[in-house]
N, C-alpha and C positions, 0 to 999 in steps of 0.2 A: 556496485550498490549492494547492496546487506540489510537486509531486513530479520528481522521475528515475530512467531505468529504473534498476534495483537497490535501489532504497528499498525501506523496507517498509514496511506498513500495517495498523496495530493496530486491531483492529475490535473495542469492546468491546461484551460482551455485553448485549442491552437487557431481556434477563427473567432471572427468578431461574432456577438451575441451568443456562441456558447461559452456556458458558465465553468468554472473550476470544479471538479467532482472529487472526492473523498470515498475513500475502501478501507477496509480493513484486512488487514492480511490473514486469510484464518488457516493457511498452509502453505508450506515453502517446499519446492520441488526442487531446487538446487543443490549443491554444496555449499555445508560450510553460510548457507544467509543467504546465496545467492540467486536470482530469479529463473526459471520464473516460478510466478508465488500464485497461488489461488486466492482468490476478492472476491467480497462481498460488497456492494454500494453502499451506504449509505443512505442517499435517497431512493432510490426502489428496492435496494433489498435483491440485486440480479448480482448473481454468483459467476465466475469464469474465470479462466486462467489469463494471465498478464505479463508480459515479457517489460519491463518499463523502458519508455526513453527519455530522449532529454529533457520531455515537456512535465515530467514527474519526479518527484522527491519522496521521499521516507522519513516520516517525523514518528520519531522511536518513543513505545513505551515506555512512559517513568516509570523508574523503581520505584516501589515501596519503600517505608522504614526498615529497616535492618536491609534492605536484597539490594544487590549492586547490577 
């Protein structure tokens, strides 16, 4: 997995009635993209470090015009 800071990170729920939560990655402690990366939630706003597994994904920030 490979991330950069500004991505996000879909963490889906692994028992029934909890919900899918969202982060933002606002620091990568790895090499090279790779975990673990420091989040921030989304909905409350609680910061920590994240090792991800399989139950999460990384949906990467768009470029901009002209930046690749």
């Amino acid at each position: 997995m490979e991330a950069t800071v500004g991505d996000k990170l879909l963490v889906h729920g692994r028992v029934v009635g909890i919900h899918d939560r969202v982060a933002e990655i606002i620091e990568v402690l790895g090499n090279h993209g790779e975990p673990p990366y420091r989040v921030r939630y989304e909905d409350d706003g609680h910061e920590c470090l994240f090792s991800p597994g399989p139950d999460s994904v990384v949906r990467h920030l768009a470029a901009g015009p002209g930046q690749r």
